[in-house]
N, C-alpha and C positions, 0 to 999 in steps of 0.2 A: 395638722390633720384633725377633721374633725368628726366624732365617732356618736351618730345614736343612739342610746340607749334604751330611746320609749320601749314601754315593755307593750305601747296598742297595736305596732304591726303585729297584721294577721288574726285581729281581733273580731269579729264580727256582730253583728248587732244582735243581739237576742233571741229576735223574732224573726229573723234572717231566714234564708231558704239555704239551713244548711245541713247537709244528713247526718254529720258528727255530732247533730244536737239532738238525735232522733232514734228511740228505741225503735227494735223489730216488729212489735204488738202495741196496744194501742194504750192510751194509758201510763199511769208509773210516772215518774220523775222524767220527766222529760221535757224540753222546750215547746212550748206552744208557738209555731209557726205563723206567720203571716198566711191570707189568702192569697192567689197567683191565678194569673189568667192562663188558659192550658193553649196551645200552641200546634200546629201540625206533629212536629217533633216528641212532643210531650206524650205520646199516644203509641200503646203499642198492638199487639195482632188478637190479645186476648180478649173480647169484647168490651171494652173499657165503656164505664158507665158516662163518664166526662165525654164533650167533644169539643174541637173548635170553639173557640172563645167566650168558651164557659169561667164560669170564676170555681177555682176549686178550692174550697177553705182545708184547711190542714186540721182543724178539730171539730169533732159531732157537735153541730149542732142542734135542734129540738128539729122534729121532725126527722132527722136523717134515720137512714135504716140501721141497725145494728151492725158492728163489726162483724164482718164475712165472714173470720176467721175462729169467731167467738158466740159460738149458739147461745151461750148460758148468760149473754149479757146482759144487763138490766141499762136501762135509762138511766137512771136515777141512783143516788147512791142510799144504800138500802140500810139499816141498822140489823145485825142480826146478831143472836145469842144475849146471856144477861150481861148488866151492865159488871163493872169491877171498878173496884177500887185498887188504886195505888199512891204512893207517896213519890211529891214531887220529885225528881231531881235536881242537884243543888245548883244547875245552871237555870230551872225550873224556875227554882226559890227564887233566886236571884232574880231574875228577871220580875217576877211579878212584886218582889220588896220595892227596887229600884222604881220601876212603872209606880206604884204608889206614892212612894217617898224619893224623886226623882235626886234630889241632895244628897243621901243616905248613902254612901258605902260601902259596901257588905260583901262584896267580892275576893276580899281575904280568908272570910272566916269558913271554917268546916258547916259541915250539912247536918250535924244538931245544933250549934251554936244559931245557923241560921232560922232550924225549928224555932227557937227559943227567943230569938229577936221575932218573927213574924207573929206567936202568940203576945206579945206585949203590945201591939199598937192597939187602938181601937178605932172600928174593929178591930179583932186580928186578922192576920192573911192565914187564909187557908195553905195548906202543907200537903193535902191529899187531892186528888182528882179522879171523879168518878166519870170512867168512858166504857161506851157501846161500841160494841167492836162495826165495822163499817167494813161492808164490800162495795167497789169503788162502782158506779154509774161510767157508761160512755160518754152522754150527753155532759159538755163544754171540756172534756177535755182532747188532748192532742191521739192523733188518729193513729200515728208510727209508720215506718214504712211500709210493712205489708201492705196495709189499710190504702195507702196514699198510691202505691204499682198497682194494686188489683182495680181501684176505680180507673186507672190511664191505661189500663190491658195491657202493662210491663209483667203482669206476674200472671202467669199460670195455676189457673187456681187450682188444675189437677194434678197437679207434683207439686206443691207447695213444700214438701217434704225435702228435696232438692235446696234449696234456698237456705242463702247462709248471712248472716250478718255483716263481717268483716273478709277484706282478704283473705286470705290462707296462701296463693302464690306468690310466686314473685312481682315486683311491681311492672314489668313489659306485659306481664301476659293480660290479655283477656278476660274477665272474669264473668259468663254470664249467668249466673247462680247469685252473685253476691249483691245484696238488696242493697246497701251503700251506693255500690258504684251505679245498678242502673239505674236508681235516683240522679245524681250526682251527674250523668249525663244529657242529662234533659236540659234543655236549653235554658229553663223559668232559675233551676238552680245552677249552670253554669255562669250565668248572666251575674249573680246575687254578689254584690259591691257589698266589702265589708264595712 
């Protein structure tokens, strides 16, 4: 008998057209999707911006209108407040010793220990980093599902409030509040070959 064990079933590709990869709102840690051609199917009653065989990209690009859901959004990702200072952390250090001195091993040692190597080279490597805090722009990133039901007229934009991310019932029932699954019913993403 002989037994499988690839851990790639059910693996899917990335950029896939898959909602599991897809926050609610736009933005944030989330997979950047592939674009997809939209479909009779793909379309629902709410005035959907998309029509027939349109290409609808899954993140803002230049030009595109602001997230529906999000008045206060900027294009662009904006620098705001002073800057600060901090001190690396030691997976920080590490990393920027190694990237210098690629030979070097230093992954054993503690986080002054590694201060203490990074002032000896020369240069030395810096140990501190100074950042501007950053509110995130729409323009090139991923759109979420809201974003992606409201342009296909799946999402009502006047109860939006209704609208839930994941399941909550059981798996038989219906769910038609749950932004997952009326993704996930659209033929572009039924169709999506892992």
């Amino acid at each position: 008998m002989e037994v499988d064990n690839s851990s790639g079933h059910g693996k899917t590709k990335p950029d896939g057209l898959n909602v599991g990869n897809m926050n609610a709102g736009w933005g944030g840690k989330q997979s950047k999707l592939r674009d997809t051609i939209i479909t009779e199917d793909c379309l629902g009653p709410h005035n959907p911006s998309v029509k027939v065989g349109d290409t609808q990209s899954m993140i803002f690009l230049a030009g595109c209108p602001p997230p529906h859901f999000d008045a206060t959004a900027k294009e662009n990702d904006t620098r705001v407040g002073t800057a600060k200072t901090r001190s690396l952390t030691k997976s920080e250090l590490v990393l920027a010793i190694t990237t210098a001195h690629p030979l070097m091993k230093v992954e054993h040692l503690k986080l002054k220990e590694l201060k203490d190597r990074a002032g000896e080279f020369n240069p030395p490597i810096a140990t501190d980093i100074t950042e501007v805090p950053v509110v995130e722009g729409y323009i090139g990133k991923a759109k979420g599902l809201k974003q992606v039901l409201y342009e296909r007229g799946l999402l009502d934009p006047n109860n939006v409030t209704k609208y839930y991310l994941d399941k909550i019932k059981s798996e038989e029932e219906e769910e038609p509040f749950c932004l997952r699954e009326l993704l996930a019913k659209c033929a572009d993403f039924e169709a999506e070959e892992p």
